[in-house]
C-alpha positions as CSV (number, residue, x, y, z in Angstrom):
1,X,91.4,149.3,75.6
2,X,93.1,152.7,74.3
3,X,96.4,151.4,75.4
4,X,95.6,148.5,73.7
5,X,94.3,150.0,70.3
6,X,96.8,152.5,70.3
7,X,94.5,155.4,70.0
8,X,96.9,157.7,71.5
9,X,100.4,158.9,71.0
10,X,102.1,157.4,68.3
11,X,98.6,156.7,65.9
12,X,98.8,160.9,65.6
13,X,100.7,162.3,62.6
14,X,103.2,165.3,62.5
15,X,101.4,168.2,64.2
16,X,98.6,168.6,66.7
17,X,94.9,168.7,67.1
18,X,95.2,171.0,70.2
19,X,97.3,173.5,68.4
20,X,94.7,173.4,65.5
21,X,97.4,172.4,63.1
22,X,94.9,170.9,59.7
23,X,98.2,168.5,58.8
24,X,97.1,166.2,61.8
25,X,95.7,162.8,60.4
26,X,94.5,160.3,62.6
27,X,95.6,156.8,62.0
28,X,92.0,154.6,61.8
29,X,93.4,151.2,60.5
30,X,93.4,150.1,64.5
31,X,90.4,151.3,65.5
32,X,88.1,150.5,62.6
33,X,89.8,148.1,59.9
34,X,90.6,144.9,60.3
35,X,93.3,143.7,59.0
36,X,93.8,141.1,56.5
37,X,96.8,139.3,57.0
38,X,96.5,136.0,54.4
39,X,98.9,133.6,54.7
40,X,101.1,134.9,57.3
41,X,100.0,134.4,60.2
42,X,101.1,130.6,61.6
43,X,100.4,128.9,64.9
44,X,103.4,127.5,66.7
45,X,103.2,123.5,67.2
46,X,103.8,122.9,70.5
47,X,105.4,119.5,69.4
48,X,108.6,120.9,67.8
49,X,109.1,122.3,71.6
50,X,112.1,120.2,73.7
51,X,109.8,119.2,76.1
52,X,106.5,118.0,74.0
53,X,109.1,116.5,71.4
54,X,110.6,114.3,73.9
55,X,107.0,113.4,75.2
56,X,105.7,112.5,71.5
57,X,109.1,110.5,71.0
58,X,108.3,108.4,74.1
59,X,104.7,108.0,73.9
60,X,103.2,107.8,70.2
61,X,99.8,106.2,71.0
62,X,97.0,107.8,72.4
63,X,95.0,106.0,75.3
64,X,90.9,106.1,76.0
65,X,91.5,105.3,79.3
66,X,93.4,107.9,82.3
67,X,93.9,104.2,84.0
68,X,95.5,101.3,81.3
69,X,96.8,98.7,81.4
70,X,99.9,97.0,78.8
71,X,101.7,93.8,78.0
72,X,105.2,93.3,78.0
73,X,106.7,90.5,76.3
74,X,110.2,89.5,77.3
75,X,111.9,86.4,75.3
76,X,112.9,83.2,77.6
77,X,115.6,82.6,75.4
78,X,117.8,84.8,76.7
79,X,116.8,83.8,79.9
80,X,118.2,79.9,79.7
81,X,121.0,80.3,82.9
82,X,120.4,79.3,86.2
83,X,122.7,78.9,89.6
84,X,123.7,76.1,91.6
85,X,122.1,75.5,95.1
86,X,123.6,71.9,96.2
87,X,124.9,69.2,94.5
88,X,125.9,65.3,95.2
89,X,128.0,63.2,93.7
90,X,126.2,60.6,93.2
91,X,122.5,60.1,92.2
92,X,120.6,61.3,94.8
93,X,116.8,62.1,95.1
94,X,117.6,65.3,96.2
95,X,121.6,66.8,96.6
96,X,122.6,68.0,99.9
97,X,126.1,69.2,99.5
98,X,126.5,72.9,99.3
99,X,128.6,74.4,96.5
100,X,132.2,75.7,97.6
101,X,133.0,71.7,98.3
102,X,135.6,70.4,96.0
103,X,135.5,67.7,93.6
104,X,136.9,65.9,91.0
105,X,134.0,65.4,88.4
106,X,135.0,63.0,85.7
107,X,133.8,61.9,82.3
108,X,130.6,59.6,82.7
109,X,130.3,60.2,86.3
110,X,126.3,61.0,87.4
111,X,125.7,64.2,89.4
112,X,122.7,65.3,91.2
113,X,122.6,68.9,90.9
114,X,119.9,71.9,91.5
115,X,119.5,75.0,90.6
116,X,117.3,78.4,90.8
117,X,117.4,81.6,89.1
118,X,117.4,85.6,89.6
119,X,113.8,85.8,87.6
120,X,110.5,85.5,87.3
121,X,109.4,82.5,84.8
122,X,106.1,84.2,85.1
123,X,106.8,86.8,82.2
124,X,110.8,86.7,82.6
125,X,110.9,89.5,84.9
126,X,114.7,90.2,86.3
127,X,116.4,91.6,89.0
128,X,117.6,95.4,88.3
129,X,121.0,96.6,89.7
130,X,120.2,99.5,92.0
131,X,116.8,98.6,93.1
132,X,115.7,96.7,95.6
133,X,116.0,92.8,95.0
134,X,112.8,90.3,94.4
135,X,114.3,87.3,92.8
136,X,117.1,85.3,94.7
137,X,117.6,81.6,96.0
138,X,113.5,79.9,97.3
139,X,111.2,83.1,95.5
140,X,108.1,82.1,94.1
141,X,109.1,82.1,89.9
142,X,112.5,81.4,90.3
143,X,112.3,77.4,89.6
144,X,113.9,76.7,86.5
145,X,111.6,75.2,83.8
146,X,113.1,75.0,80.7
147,X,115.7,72.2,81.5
148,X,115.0,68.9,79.5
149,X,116.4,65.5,79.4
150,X,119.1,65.4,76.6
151,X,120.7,69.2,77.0
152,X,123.7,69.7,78.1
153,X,124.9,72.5,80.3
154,X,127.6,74.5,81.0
155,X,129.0,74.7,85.0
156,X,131.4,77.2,85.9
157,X,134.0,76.2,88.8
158,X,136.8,78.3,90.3
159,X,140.2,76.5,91.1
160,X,139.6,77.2,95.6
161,X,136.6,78.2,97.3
162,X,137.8,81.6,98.0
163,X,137.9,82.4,94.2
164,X,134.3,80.7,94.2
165,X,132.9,82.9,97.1
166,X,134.7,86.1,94.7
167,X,133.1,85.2,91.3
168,X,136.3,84.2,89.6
169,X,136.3,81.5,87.2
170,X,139.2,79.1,86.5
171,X,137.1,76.8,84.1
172,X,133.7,74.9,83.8
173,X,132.7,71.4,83.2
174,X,129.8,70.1,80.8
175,X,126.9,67.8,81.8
176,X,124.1,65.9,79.8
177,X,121.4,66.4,81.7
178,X,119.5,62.6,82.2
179,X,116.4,63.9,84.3
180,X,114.5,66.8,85.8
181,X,112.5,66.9,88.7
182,X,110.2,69.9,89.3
183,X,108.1,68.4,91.7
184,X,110.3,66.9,94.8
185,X,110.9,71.0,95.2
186,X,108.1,72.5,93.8
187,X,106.7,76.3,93.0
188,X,105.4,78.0,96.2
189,X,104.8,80.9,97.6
190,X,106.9,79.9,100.5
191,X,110.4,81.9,100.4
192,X,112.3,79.0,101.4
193,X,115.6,77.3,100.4
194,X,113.7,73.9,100.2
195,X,111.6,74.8,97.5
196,X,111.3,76.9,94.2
197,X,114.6,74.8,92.7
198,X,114.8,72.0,89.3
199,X,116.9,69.3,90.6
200,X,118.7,67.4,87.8
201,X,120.4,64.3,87.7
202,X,123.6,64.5,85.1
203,X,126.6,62.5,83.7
204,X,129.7,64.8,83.2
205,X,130.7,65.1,79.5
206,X,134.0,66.8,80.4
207,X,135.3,66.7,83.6
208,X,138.3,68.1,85.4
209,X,141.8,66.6,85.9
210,X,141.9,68.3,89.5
211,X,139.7,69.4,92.1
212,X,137.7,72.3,91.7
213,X,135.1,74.1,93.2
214,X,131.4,74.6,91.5
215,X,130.9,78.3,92.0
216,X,128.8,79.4,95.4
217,X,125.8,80.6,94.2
218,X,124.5,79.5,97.6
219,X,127.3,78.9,100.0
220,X,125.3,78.7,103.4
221,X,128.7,77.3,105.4
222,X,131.6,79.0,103.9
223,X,131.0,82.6,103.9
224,X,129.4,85.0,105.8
225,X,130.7,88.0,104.0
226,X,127.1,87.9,102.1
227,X,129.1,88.4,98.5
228,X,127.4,86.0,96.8
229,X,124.2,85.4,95.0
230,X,122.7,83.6,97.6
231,X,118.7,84.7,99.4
232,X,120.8,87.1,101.4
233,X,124.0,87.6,99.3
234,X,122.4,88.9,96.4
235,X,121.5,92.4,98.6
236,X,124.6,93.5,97.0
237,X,122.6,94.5,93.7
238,X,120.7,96.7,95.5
239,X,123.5,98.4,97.5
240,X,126.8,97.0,96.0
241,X,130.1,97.5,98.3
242,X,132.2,97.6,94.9
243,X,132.0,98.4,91.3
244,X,133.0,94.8,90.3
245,X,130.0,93.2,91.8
246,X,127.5,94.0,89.3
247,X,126.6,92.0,86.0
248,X,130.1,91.0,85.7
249,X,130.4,89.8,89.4
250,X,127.3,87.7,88.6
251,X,127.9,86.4,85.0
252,X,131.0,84.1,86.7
253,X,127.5,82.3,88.6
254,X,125.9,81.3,86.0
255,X,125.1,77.9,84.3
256,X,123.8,78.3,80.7
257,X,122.5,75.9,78.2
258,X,124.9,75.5,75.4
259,X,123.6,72.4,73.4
260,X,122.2,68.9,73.3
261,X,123.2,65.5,72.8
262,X,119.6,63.5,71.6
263,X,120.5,60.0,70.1
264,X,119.8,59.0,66.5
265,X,116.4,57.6,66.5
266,X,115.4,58.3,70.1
267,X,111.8,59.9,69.1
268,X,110.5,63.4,70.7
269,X,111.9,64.7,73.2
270,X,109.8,66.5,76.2
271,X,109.2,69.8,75.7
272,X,108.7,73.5,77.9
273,X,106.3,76.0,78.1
274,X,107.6,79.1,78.5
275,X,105.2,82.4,79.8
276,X,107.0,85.7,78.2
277,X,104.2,88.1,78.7
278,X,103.8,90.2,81.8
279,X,100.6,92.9,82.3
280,X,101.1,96.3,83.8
281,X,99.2,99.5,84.5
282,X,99.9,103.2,84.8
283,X,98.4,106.6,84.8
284,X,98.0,109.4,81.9
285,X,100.2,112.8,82.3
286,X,97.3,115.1,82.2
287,X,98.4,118.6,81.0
288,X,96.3,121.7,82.3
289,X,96.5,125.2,81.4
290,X,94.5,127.2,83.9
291,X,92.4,130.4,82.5
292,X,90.7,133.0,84.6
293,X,89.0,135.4,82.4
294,X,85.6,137.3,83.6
295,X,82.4,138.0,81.6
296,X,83.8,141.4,80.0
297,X,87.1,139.8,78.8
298,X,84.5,137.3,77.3
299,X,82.6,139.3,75.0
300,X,85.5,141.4,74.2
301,X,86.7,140.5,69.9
302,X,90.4,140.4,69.7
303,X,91.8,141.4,66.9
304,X,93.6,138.1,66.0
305,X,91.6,135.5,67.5
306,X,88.3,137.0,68.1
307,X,87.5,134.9,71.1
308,X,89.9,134.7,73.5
309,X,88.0,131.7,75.7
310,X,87.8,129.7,72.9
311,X,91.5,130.2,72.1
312,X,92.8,129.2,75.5
C-alpha cells in the first residue's frame, strides 16, 4: 500500500527528516484527504470501442432468452422464375421430352411444359453461391406454386444445344399459360425427378421462325459435363469450375412471369398463396470478464472507486 499511496520518495519536500533539516514537509493530501474531483472524472463507454460499436450496429435489441428464436420474411415476388424440366409438343398429361430437343414453337400452338425451382416455397429460402446446395430439380419446396391460368411467361432458348448446355441465350418465346397441375407431380419428401414439379399446358404467343432449343435446365441425355442446373448440375454453386457460372450462368435458365392476358369479362381468376415467413433460432454472445480478488483486496477503499468488487 506505500507504493501505492506514495508515502515515500517523491511525497517528501526539499531536505530531509534524517538529516534533521525543519524545511522537510510531508505531503498528507494521499494519505489522509480525499480528493474532490467534481465533474472531471468520466467513465469510458465501452460502446464508442470498434469492437462493441460494430456489435450494437448489428444487434440493437436485447433478448430475455440465451436460446430465441426469429422470423424472416422473404417477398415471393421476387421469387416468380422457375426452370424447365421436360416439355411436349403437344398436350400431354404429363411432358416427357427433355429440354436440349429442338423445336419450332409457333403462334397458337399448345405446349405441355414443367418446371421446378432453386427454392424453398416454404418461406422463399434460396440457394447461396459457395455453400453447399439444398434446392435443385425433385427437392421437397421446390414445386412451383404461383403459376395461374391466364399469365403468360417468358422461355428462354439458345440457337443449338451446346449454347443451351452453356447458358447462352439467343432469344425466348412467350406462352399463355391455359392450366396448371400441381397434383399429377405433387410435393414430397421424395428427392425424385418425378415429383416436386407444376406441369402447365400453354399456347405460344410468340413463337420462333427457326428451331431452337429451350434452355437445359435438366438435360438428363445430352450432357454429362454436370454444367447445368440440373439435381446434379447445379453442384457447381457450391464448388464452381469458372467464374462465369454463378448468378449470371444461371439467370440464362430461368423462366419468369412477365404479364397476363385475362379476357374482358371472364370473372376471377384463381388465385395463390404464397408462405414468405421462415423461423429460426440462435444463441446469445455472452461476454465475461473474469475477477479473482481475495478477502483483503475486498475490504480494501480505493481511492476512486471505493469498492473494487463492485466495480468489476
Amino acid at each position: 500500500m506505500a507504493d501505492i499511496l506514495n508515502v515515500t520518495g517523491s511525497d517528501f519536500t526539499d531536505g530531509s527528516i534524517e538529516r534533521g533539516q525543519s524545511s522537510v514537509q510531508l505531503n498528507t493530501g494521499a494519505l489522509r484527504r480525499k480528493y474532490n474531483f467534481g465533474e472531471k472524472i468520466s467513465e469510458l463507454s465501452l460502446a464508442q470501442d470498434p469492437f462493441f460499436r460494430f456489435v450494437s450496429m448489428v444487434s440493437k435489441k436485447p433478448t430475455d432468452d440465451p436460446s430465441f428464436k426469429f422470423t424472416e420474411k422473404r417477398s415471393s415476388y421476387t421469387k416468380r422464375y422457375a426452370y424447365m424440366s421436360d416439355f411436349d409438343t403437344a398436350a400431354a398429361a404429363e411432358p416427357s421430352t427433355v429440354p436440349g430437343t429442338s423445336g419450332t414453337p409457333v403462334e397458337g400452338q399448345t405446349y405441355t411444359m414443367s418446371f421446378f425451382t432453386d427454392y424453398n416455397n416454404n418461406g422463399n429460402q434460396t440457394n447461396i453461391y459457395g455453400q453447399t446446395v439444398t434446392y435443385s430439380e425433385g427437392v421437397e419446396g421446390t414445386q412451383p406454386k404461383f403459376f395461374i391460368p391466364g399469365q403468360i411467361i417468358k422461355v428462354p432458348h439458345a440457337s443449338s444445344n451446346d449454347n443451351a448446355d452453356a447458358g447462352t441465350v439467343s432469344g425466348y418465346t412467350l406462352w399463355k399459360v391455359n392450366s396448371v397441375d400441381l397434383d399429377s407431380q405433387p410435393e414430397s419428401s421424395t428427392a425424385s425427378a418425378s415429383v416436386n414439379k407444376a406441369i402447365l399446358n400453354v399456347t405460344c404467343v410468340k413463337g420462333s421462325s427457326s428451331a431452337v432449343f429451350f434452355m437445359d435446365a435438366v438435360d438428363e441425355t445430352n450432357d454429362s459435363s454436370a454444367d447445368n442446373p440440373s439435381a446434379a448440375g447445379m453442384a457447381f454453386l457450391a464448388t464452381p469450375t469458372t467464374v462465369a457460372k454463378s448468378t449470371e450462368y444461371m439467370e440464362g435458365f430461368k423462366t419468369y412471369v412477365v404479364g397476363s392476358a385475362f379476357a374482358a369479362g371472364s370473372g376471377y381468376p384463381e388465385t395463390w398463396q404464397d408462405q414468405p415467413y421462415s423461423t429460426a433460432n440462435g444463441q446469445t454472445q455472452i461476454f465475461k470478464t473474469s475477477c479473482v480478488m481475495n478477502n483483503t483486496d475486498r475490504a480494501t477503499v480505493l481511492k476512486y472507486s471505493g469498492n473494487e468488487w463492485a466495480r468489476i
